[in-house]
Backbone as XML, in Angstrom:
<?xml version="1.0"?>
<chain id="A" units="angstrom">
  <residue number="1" name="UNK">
    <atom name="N" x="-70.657" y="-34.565" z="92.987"/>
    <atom name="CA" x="-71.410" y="-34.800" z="91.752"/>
    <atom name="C" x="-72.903" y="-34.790" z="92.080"/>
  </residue>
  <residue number="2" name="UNK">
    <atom name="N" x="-73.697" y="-33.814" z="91.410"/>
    <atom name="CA" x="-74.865" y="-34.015" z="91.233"/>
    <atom name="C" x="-75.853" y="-35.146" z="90.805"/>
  </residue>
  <residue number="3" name="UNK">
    <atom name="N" x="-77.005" y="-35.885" z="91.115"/>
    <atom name="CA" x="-77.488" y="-36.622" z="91.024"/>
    <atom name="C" x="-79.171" y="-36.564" z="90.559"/>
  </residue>
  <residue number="4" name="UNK">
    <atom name="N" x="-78.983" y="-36.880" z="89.412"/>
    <atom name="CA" x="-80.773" y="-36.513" z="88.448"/>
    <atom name="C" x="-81.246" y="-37.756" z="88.822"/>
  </residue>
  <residue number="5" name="UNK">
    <atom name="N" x="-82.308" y="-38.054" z="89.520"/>
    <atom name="CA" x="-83.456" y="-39.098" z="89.604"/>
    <atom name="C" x="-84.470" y="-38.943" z="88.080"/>
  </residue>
  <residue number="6" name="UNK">
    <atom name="N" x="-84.365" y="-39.709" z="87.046"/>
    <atom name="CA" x="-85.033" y="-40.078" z="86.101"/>
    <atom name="C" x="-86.267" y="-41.191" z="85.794"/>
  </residue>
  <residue number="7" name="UNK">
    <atom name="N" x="-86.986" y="-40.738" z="85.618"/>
    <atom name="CA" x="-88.376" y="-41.758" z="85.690"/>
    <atom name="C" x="-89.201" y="-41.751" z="83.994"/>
  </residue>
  <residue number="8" name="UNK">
    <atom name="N" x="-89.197" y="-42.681" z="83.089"/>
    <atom name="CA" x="-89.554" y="-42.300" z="81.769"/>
    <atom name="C" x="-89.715" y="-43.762" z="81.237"/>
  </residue>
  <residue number="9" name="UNK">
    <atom name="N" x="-90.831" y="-43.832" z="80.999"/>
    <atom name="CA" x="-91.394" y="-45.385" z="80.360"/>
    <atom name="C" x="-90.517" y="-45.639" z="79.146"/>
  </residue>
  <residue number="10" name="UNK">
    <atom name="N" x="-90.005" y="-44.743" z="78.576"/>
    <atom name="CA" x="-89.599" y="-44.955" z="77.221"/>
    <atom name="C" x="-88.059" y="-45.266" z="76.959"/>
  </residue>
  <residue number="11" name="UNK">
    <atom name="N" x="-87.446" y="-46.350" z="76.800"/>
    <atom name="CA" x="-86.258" y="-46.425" z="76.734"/>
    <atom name="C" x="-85.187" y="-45.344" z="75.647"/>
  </residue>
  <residue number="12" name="UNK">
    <atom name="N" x="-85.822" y="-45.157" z="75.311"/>
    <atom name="CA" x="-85.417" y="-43.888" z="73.909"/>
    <atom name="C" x="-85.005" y="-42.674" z="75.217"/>
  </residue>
  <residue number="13" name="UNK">
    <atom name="N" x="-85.968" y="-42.562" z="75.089"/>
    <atom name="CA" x="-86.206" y="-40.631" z="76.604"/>
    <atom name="C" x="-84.610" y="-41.490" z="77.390"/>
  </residue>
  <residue number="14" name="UNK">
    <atom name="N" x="-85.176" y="-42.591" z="77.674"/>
    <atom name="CA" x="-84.202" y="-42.843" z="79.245"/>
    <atom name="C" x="-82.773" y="-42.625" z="78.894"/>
  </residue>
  <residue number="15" name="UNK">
    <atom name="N" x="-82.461" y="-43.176" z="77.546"/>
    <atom name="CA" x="-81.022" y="-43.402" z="77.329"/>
    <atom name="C" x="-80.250" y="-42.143" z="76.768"/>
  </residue>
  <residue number="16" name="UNK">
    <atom name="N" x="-81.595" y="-41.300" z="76.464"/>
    <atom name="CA" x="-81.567" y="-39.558" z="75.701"/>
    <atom name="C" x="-81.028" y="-38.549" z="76.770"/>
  </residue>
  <residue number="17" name="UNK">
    <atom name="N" x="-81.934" y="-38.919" z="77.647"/>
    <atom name="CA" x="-81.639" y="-37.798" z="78.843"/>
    <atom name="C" x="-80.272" y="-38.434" z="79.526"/>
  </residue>
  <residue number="18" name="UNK">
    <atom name="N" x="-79.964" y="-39.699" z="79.896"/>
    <atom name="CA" x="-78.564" y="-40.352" z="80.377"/>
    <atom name="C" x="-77.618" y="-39.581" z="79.620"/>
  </residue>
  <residue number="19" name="UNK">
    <atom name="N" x="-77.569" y="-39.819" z="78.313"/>
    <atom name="CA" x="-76.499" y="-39.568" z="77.498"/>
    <atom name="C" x="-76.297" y="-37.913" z="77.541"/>
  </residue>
  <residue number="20" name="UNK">
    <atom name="N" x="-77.215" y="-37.507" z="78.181"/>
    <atom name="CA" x="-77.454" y="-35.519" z="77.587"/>
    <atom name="C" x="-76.774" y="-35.357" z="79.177"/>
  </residue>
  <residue number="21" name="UNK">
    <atom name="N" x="-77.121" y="-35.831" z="80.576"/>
    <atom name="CA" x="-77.151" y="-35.496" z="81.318"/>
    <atom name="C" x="-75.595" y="-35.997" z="82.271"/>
  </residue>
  <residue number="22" name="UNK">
    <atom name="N" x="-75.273" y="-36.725" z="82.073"/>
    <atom name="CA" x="-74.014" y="-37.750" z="81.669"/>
    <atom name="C" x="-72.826" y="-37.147" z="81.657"/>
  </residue>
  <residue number="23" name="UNK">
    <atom name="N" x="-72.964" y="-36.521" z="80.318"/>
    <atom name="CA" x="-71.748" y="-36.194" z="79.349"/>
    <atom name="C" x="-71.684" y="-34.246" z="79.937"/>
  </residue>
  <residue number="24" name="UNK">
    <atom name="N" x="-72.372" y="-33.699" z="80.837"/>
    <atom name="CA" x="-72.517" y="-32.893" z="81.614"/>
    <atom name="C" x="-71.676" y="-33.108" z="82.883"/>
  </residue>
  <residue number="25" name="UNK">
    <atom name="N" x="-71.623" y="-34.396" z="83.318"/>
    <atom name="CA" x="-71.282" y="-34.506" z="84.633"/>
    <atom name="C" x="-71.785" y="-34.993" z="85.848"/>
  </residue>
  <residue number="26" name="UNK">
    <atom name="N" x="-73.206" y="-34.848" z="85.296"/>
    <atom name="CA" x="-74.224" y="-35.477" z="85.818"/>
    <atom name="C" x="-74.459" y="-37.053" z="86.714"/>
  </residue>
  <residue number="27" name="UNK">
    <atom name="N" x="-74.225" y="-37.200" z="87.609"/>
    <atom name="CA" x="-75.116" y="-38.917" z="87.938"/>
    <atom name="C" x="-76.596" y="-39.127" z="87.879"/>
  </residue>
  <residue number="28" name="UNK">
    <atom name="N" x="-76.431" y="-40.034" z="87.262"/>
    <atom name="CA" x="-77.677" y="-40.087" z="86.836"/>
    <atom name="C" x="-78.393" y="-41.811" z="87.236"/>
  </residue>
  <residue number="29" name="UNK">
    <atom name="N" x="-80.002" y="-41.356" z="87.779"/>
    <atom name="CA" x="-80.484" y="-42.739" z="88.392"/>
    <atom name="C" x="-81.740" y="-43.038" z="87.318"/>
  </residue>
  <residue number="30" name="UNK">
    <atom name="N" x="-81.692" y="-44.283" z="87.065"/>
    <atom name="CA" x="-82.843" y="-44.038" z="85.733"/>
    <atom name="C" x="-84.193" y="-45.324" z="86.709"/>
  </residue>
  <residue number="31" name="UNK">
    <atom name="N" x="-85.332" y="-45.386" z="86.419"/>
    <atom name="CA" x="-86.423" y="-45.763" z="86.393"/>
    <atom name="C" x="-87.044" y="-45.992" z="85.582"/>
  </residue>
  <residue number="32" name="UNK">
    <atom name="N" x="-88.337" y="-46.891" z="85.483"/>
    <atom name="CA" x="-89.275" y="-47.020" z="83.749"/>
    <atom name="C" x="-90.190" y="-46.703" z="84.191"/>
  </residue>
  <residue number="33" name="UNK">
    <atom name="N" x="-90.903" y="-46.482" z="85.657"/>
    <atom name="CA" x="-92.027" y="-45.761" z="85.831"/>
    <atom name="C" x="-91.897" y="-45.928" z="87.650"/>
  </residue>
  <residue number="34" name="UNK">
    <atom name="N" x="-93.515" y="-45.593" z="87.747"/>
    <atom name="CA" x="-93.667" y="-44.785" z="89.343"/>
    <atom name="C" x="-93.082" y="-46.165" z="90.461"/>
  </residue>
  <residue number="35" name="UNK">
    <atom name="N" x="-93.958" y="-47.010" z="90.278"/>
    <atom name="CA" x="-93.521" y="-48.285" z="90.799"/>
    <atom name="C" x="-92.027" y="-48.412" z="91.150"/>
  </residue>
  <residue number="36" name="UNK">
    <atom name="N" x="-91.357" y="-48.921" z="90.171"/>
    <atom name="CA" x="-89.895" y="-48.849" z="90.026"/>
    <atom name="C" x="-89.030" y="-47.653" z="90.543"/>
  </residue>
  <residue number="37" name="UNK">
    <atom name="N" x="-89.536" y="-46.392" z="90.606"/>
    <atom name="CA" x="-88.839" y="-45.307" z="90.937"/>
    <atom name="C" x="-89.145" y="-45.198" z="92.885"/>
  </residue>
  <residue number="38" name="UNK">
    <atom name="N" x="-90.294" y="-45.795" z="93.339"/>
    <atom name="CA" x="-90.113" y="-45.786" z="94.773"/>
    <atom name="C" x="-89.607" y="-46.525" z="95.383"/>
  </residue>
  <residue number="39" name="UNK">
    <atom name="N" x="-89.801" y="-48.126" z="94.476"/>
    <atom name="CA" x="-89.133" y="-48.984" z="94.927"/>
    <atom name="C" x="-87.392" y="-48.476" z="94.952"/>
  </residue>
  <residue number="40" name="UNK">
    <atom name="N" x="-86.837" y="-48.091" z="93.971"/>
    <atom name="CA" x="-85.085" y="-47.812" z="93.875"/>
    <atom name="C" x="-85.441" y="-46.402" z="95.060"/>
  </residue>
  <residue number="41" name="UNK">
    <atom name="N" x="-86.218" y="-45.382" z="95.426"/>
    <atom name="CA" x="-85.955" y="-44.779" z="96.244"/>
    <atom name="C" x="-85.811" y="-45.009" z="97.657"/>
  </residue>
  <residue number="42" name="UNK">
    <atom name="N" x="-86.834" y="-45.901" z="98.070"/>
    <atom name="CA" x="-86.525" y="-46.740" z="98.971"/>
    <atom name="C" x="-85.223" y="-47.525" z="99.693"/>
  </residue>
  <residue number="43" name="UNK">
    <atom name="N" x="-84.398" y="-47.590" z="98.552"/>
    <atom name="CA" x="-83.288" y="-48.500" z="98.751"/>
    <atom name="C" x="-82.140" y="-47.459" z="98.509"/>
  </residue>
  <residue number="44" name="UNK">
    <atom name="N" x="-82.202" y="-46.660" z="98.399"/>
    <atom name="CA" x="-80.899" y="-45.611" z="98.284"/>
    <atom name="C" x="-80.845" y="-44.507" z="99.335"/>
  </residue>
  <residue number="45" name="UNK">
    <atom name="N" x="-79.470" y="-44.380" z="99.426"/>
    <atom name="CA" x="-79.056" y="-43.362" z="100.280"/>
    <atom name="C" x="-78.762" y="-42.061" z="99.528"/>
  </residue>
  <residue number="46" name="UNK">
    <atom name="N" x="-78.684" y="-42.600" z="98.284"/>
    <atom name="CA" x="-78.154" y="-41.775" z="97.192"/>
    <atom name="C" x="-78.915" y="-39.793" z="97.489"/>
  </residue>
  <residue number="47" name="UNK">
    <atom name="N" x="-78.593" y="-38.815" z="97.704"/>
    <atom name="CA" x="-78.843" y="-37.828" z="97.746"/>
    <atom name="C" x="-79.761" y="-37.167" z="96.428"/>
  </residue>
  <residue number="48" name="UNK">
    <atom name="N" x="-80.676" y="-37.024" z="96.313"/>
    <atom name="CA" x="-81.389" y="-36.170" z="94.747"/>
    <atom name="C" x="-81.035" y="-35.056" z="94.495"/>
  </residue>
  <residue number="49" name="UNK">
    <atom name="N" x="-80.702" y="-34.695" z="93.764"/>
    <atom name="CA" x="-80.623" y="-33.252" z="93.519"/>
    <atom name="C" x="-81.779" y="-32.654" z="92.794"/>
  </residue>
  <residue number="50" name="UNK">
    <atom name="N" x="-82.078" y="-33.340" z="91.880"/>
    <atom name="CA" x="-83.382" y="-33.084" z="90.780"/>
    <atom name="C" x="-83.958" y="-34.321" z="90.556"/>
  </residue>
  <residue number="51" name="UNK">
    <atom name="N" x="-85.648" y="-34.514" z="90.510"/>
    <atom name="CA" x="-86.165" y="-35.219" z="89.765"/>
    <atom name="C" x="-86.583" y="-35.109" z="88.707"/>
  </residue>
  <residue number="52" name="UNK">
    <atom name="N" x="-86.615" y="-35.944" z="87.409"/>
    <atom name="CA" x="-87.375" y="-35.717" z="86.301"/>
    <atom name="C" x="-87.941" y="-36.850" z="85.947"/>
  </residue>
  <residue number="53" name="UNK">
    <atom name="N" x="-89.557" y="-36.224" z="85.746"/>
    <atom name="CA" x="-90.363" y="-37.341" z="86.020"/>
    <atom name="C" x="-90.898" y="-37.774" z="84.328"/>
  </residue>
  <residue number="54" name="UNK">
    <atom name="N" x="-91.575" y="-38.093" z="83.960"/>
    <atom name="CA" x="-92.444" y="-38.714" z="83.040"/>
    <atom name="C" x="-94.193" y="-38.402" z="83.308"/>
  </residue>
  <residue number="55" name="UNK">
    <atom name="N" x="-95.048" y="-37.814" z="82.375"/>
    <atom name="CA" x="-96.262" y="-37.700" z="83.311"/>
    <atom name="C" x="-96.790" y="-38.878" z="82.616"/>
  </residue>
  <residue number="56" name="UNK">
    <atom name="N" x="-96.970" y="-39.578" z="81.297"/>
    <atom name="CA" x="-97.554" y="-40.790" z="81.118"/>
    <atom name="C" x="-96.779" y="-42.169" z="80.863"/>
  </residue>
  <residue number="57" name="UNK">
    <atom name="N" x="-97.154" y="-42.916" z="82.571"/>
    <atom name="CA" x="-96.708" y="-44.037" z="82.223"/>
    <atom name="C" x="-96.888" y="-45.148" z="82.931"/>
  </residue>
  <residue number="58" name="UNK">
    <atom name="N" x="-97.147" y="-46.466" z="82.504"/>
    <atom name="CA" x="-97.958" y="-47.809" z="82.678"/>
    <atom name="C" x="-97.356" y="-47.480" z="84.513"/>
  </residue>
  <residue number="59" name="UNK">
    <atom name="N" x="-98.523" y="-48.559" z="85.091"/>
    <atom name="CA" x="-98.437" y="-49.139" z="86.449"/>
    <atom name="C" x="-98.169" y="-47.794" z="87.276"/>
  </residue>
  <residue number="60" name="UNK">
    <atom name="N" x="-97.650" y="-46.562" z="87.024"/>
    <atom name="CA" x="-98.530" y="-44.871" z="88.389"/>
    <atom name="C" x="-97.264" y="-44.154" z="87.475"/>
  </residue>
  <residue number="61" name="UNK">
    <atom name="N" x="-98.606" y="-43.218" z="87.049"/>
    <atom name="CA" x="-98.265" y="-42.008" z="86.258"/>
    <atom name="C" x="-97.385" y="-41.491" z="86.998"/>
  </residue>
  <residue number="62" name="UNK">
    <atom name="N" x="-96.862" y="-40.118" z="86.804"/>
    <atom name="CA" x="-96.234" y="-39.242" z="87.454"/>
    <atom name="C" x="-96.622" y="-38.169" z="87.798"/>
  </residue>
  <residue number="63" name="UNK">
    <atom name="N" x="-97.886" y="-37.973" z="87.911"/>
    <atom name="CA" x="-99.018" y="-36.881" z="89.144"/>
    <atom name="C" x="-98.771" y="-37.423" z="90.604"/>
  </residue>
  <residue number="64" name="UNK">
    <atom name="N" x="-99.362" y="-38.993" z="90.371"/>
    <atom name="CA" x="-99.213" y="-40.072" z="91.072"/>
    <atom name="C" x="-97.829" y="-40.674" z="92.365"/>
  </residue>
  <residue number="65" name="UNK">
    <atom name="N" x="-96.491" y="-39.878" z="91.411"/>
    <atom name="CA" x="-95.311" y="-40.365" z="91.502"/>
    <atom name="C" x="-95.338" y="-39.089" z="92.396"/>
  </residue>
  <residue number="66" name="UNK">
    <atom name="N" x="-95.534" y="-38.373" z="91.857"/>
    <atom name="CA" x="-94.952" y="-36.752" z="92.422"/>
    <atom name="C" x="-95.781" y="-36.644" z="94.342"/>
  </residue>
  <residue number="67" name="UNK">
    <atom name="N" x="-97.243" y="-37.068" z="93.823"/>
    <atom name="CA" x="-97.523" y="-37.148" z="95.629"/>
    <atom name="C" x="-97.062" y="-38.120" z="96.102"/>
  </residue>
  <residue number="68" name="UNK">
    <atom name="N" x="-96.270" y="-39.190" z="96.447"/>
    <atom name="CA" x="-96.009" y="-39.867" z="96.915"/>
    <atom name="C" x="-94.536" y="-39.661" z="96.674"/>
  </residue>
  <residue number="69" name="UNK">
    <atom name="N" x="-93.592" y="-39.042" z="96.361"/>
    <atom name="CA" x="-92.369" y="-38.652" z="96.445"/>
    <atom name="C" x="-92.634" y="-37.426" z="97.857"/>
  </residue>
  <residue number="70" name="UNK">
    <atom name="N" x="-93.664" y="-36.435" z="97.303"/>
    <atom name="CA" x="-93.509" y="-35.241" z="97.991"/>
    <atom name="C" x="-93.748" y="-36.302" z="99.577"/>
  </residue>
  <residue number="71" name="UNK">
    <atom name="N" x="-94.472" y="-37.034" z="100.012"/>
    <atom name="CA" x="-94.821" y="-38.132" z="100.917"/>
    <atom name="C" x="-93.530" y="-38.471" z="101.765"/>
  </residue>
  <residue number="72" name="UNK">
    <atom name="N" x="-92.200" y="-38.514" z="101.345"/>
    <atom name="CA" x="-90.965" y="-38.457" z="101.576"/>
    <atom name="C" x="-90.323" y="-37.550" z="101.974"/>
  </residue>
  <residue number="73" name="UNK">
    <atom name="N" x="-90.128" y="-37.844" z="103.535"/>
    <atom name="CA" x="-89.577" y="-36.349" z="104.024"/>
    <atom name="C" x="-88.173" y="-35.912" z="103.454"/>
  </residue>
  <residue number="74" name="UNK">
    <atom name="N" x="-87.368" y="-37.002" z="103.458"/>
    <atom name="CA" x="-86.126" y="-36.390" z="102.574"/>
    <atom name="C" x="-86.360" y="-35.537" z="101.272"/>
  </residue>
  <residue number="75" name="UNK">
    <atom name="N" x="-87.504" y="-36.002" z="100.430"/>
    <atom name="CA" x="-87.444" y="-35.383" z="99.264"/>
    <atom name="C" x="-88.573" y="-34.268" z="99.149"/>
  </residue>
  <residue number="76" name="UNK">
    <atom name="N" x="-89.235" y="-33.790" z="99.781"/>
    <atom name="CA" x="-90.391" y="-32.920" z="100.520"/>
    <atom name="C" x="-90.001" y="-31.937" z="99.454"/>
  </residue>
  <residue number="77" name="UNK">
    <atom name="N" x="-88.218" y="-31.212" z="99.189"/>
    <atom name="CA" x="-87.957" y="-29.804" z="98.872"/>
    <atom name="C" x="-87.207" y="-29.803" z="97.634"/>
  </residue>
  <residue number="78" name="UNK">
    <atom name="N" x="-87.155" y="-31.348" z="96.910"/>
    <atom name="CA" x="-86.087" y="-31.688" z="96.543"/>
    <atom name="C" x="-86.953" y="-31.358" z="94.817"/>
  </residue>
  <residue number="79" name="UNK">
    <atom name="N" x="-86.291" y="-30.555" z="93.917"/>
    <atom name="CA" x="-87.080" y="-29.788" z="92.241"/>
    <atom name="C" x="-87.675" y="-31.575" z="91.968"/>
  </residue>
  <residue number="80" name="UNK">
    <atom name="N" x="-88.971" y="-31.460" z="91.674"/>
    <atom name="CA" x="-89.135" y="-32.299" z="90.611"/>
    <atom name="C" x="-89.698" y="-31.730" z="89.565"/>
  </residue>
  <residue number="81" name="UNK">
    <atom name="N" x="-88.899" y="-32.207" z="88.347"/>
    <atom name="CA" x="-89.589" y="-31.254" z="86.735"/>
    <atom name="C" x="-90.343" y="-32.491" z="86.065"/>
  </residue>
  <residue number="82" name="UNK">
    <atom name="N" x="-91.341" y="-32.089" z="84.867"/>
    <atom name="CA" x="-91.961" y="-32.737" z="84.590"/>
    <atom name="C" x="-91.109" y="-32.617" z="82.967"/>
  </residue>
  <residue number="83" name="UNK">
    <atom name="N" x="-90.661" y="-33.825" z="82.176"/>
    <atom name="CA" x="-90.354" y="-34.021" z="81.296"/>
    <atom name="C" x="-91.377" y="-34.929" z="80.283"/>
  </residue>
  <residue number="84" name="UNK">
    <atom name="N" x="-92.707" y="-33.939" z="79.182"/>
    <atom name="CA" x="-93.409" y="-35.048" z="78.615"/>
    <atom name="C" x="-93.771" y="-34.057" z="77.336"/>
  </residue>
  <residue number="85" name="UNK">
    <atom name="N" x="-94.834" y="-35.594" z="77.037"/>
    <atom name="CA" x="-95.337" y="-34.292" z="75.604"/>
    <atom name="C" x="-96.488" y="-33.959" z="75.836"/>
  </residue>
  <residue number="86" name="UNK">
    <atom name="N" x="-97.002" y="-33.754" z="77.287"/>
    <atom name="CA" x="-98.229" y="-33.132" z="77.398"/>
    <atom name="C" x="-97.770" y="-31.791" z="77.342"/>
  </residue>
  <residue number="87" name="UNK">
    <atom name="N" x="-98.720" y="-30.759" z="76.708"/>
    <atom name="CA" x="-98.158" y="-29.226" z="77.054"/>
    <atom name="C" x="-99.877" y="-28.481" z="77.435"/>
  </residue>
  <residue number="88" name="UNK">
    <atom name="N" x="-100.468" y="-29.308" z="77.807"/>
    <atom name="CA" x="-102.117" y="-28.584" z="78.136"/>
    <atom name="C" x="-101.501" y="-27.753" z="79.975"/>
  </residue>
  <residue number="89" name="UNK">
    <atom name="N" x="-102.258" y="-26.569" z="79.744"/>
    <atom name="CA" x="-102.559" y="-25.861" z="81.181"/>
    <atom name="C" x="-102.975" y="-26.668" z="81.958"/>
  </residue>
  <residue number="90" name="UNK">
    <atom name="N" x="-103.823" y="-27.287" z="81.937"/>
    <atom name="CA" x="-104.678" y="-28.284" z="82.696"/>
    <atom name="C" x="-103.665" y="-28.993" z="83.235"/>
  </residue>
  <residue number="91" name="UNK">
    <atom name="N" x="-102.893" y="-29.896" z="82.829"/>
    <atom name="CA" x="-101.593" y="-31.160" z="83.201"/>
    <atom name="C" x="-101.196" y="-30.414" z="83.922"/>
  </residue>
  <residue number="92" name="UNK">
    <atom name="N" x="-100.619" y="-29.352" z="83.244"/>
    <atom name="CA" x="-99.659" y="-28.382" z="84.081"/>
    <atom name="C" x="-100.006" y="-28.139" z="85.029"/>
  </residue>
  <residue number="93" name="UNK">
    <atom name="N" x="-101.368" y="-27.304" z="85.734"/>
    <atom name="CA" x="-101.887" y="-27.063" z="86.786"/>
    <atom name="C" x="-101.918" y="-28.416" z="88.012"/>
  </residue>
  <residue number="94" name="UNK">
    <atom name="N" x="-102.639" y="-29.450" z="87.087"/>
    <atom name="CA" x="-102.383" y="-30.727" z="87.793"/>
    <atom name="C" x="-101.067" y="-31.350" z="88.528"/>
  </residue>
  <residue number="95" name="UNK">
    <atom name="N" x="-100.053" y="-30.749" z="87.449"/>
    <atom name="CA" x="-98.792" y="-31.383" z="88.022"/>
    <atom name="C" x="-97.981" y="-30.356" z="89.125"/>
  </residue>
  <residue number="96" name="UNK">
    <atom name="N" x="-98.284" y="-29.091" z="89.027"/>
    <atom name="CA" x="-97.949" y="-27.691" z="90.019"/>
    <atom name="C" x="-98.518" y="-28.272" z="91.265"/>
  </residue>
  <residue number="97" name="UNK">
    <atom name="N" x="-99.391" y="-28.451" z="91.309"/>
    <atom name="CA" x="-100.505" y="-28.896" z="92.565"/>
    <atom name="C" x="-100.136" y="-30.295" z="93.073"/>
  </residue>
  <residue number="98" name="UNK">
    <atom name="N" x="-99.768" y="-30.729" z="92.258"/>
    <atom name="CA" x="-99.073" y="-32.228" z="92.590"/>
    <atom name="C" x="-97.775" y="-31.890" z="93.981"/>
  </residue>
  <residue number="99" name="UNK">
    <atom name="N" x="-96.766" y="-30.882" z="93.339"/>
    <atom name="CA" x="-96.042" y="-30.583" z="94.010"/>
    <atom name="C" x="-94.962" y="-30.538" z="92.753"/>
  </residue>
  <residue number="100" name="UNK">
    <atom name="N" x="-94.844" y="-30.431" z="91.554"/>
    <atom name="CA" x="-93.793" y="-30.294" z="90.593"/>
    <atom name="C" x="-93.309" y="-28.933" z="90.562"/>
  </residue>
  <residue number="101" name="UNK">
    <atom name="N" x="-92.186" y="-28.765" z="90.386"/>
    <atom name="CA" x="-91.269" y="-27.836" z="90.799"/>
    <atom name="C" x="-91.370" y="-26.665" z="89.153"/>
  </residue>
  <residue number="102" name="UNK">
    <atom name="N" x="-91.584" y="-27.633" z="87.795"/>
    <atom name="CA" x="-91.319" y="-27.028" z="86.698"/>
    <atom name="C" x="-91.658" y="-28.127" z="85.649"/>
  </residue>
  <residue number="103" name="UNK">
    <atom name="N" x="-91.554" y="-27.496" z="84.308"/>
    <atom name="CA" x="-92.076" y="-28.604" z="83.026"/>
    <atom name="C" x="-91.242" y="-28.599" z="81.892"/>
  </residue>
  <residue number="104" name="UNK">
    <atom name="N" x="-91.119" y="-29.603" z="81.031"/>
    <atom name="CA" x="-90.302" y="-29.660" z="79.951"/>
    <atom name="C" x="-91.132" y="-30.257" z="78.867"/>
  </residue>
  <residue number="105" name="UNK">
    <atom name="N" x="-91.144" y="-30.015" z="78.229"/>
    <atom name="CA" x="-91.848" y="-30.708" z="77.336"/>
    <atom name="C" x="-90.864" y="-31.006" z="76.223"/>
  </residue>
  <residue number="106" name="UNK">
    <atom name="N" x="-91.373" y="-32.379" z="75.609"/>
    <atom name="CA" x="-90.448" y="-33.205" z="74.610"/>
    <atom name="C" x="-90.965" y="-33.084" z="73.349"/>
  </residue>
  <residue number="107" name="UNK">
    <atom name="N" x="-90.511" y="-33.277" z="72.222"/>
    <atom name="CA" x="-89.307" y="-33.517" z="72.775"/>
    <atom name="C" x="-88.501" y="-32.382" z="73.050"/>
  </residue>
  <residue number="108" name="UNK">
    <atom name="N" x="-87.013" y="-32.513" z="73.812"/>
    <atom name="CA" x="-86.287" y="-31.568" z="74.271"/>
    <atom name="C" x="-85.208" y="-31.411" z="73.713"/>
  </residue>
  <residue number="109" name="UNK">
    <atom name="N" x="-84.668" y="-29.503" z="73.690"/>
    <atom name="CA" x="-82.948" y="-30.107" z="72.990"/>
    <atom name="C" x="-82.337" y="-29.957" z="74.303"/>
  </residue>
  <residue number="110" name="UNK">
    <atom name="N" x="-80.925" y="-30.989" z="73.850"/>
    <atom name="CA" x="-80.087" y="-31.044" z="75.624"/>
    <atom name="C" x="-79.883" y="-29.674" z="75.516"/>
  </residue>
  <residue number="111" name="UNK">
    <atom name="N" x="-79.724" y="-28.872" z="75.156"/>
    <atom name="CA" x="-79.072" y="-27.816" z="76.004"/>
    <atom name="C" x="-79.780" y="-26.782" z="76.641"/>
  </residue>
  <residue number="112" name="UNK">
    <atom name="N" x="-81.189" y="-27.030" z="76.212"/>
    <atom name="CA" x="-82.242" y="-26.346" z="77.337"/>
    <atom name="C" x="-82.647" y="-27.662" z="78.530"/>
  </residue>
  <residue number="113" name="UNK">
    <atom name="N" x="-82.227" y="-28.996" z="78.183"/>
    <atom name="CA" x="-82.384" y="-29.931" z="79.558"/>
    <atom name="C" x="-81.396" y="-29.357" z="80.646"/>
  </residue>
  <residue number="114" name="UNK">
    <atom name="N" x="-80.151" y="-29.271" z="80.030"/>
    <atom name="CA" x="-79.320" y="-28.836" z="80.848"/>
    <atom name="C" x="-79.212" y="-27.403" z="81.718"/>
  </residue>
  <residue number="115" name="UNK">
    <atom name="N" x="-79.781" y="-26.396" z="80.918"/>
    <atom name="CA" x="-79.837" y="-25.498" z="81.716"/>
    <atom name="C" x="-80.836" y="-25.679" z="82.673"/>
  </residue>
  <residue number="116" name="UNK">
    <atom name="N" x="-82.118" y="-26.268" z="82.588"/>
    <atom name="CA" x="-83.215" y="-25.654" z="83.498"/>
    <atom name="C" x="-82.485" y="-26.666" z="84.631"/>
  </residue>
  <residue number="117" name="UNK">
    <atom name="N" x="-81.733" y="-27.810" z="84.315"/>
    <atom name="CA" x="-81.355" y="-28.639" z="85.501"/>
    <atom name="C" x="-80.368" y="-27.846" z="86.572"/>
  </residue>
  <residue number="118" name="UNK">
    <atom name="N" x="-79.226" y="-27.547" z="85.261"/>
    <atom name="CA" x="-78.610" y="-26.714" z="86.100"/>
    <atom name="C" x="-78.800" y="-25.436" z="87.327"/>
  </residue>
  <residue number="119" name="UNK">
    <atom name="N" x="-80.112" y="-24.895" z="86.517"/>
    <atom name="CA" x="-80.863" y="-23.800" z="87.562"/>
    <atom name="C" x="-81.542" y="-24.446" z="88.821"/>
  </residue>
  <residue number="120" name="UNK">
    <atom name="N" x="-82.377" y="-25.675" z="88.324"/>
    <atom name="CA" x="-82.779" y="-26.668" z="89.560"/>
    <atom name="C" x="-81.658" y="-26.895" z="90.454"/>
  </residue>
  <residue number="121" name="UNK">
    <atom name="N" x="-80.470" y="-27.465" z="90.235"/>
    <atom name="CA" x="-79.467" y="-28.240" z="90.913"/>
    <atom name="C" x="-78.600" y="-27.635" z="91.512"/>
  </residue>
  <residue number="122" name="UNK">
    <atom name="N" x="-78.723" y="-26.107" z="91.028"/>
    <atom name="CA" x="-77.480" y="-25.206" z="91.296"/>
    <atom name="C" x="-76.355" y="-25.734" z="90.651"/>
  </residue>
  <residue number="123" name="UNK">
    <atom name="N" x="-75.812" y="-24.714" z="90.042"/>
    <atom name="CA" x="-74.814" y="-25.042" z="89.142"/>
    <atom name="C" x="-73.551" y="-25.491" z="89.617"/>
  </residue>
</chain>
């Protein structure tokens, strides 16, 4: 079983993408922001397959999240996509350079979450 690392201030997004990603087959690890998502990375053995991050959110954005994941040699190669409602070039460029793998912008329908994951995760 595949395993989505989820990071999203918003309990709405969190329980949206669970339920979309889930009912796929998916395992799924949820977070409320950057803080919380290194701390639970820290403590798992758990394998990533995909991250999906959040780019705005309290206590370290996810520009923020993304260099300090890439910081992690296990996760150095490992897709992180950006799931938000920023859609400026600029973010985008910011978050490419960060080390983000790809972008989604919200809101999303599941069945384009699912494919681009699936293309991330290998199907």
């Amino acid at each position: 079983m595949k395993t989505i690392f989820t990071v999203d201030d918003s309990p709405t997004a969190r329980a949206s993408i669970k339920y979309t990603l889930e009912k796929e087959g998916y395992n799924v690890v949820l977070a409320v922001d950057g803080v919380d998502a290194l701390e639970k990375l820290n403590n798992t053995e758990l394998k990533i397959n995909v991250f999906l991050f959040d780019v705005n959110m309290p206590n370290m954005d996810g520009i923020t999240l993304i260099k300090k994941v890439r910081e992690i040699s296990r996760f150095q190669f490992t897709p992180i996509l950006f799931l938000t409602t920023e859609s400026q070039e600029s973010k985008k460029m910011e978050g490419k350079n960060a080390g983000a793998s790809g972008w989604i912008v919200k809101p999303f329908e599941p069945a384009q979450l699912i494919d681009v994951i699936k293309r991330f995760a290998g199907a």
